[in-house]
C-alpha positions as CSV (number, residue, x, y, z in Angstrom):
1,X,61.3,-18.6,-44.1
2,X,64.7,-18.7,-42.5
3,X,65.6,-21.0,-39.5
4,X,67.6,-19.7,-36.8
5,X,70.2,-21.5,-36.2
6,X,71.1,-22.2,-32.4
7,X,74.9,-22.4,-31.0
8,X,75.6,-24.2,-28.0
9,X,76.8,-20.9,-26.6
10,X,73.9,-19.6,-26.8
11,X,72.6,-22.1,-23.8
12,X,75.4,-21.1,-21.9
13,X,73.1,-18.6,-19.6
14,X,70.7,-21.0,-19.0
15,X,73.2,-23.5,-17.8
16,X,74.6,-20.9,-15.6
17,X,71.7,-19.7,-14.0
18,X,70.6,-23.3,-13.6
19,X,74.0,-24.7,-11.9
20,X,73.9,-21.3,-9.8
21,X,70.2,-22.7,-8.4
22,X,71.4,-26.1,-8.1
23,X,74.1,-24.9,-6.2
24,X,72.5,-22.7,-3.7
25,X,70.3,-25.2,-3.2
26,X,72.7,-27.7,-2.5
27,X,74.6,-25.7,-0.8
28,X,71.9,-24.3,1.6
29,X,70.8,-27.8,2.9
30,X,74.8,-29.1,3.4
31,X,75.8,-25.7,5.4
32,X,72.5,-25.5,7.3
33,X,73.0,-29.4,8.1
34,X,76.8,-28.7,9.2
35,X,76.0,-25.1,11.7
36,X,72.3,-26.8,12.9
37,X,71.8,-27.9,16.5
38,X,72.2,-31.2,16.9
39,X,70.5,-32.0,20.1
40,X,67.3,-34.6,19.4
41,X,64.9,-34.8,22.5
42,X,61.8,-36.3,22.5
43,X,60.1,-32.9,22.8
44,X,61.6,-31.9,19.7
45,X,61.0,-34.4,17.7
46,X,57.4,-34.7,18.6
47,X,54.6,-33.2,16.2
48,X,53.8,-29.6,16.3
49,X,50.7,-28.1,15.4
50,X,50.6,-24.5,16.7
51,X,51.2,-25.1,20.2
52,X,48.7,-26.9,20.9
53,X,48.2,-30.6,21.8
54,X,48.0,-33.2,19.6
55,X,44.7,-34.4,20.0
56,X,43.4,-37.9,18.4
57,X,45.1,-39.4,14.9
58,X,46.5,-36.8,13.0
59,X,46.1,-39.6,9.5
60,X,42.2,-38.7,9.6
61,X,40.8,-38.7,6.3
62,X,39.4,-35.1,4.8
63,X,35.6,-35.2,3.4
64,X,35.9,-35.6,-0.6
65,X,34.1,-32.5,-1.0
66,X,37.0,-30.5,-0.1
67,X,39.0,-31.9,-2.9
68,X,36.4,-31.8,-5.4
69,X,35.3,-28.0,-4.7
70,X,39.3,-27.5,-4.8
71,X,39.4,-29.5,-7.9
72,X,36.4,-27.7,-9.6
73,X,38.0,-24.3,-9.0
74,X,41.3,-25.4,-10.7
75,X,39.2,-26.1,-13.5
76,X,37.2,-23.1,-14.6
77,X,39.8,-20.7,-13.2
78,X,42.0,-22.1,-15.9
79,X,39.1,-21.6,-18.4
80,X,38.6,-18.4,-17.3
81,X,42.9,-18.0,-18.8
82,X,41.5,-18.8,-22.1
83,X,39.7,-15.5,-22.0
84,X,42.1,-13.0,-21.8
85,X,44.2,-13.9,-25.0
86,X,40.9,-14.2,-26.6
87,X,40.0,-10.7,-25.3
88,X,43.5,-8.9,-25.9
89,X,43.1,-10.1,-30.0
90,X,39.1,-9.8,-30.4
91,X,39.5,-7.2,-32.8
92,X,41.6,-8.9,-35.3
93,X,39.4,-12.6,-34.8
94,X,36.2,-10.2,-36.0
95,X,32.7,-12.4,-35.9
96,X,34.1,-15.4,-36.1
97,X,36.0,-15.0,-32.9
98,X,33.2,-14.0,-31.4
99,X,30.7,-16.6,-31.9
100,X,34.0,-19.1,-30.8
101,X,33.4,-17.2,-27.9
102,X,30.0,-17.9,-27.1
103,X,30.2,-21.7,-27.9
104,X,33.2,-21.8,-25.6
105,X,30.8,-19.9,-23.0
106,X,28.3,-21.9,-23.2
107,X,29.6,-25.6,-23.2
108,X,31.9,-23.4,-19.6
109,X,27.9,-22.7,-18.5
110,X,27.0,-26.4,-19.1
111,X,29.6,-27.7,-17.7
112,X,28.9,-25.7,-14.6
113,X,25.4,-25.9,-14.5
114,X,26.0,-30.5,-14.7
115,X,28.5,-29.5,-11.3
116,X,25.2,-27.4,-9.6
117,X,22.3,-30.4,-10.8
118,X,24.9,-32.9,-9.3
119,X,25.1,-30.7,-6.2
120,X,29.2,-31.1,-6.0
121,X,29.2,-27.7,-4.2
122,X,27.3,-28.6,-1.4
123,X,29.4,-29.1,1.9
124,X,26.7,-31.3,3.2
């Protein structure tokens, strides 16, 4: 099997596009900076939070449930990924493929099914 071989030119697009990003970036925060308004009062500089006033400590903590339901779905939504290359060559992976299937189906059902017995989706 032959090997491509790779020229340093052939990079040369990437690096362009890349220093072009850079740039803008750069660029964007240094002009915006230079043009901005400059006047600090103590009304400006105070928190926002959509008008209305800032009631109590804003460094509260957030129940763990929220991160863990957020956490869960991160999970088996990227599980679920593993299905659609799986379903776009199912023909050519015959039985075997789809028994692979099912085992990855069920250890995703088991694992989902330990999340319900622990009750981890409860908000109570």
């Amino acid at each position: 099997m032959e090997q491509a071989n790779s020229m340093p030119i052939d990079y040369l697009p990437i690096f362009l596009q890349l220093l072009v990003a850079v740039g803008f970036g750069v660029s964007t925060i240094i002009i915006t900076h230079l043009i901005g308004p400059k006047v600090r009062t103590e009304n400006k500089l105070g928190a926002f939070e959509s008008g209305i006033e800032v009631i109590g400590n804003a460094w509260q903590p957030f129940s763990i449930k929220y991160f863990l339901v957020a956490i869960l779905f991160v999970i088996f939504d990227v599980e679920v990924i593993f299905m659609y290359p799986w379903a776009v060559n199912f023909r050519d992976m015959g039985f075997q493929g789809l028994i692979e299937m099912f085992i990855f189906m069920g250890l995703l059902l088991l694992g989902f099914i330990y999340v319900i017995k622990k009750k981890a989706l409860n908000w109570d």
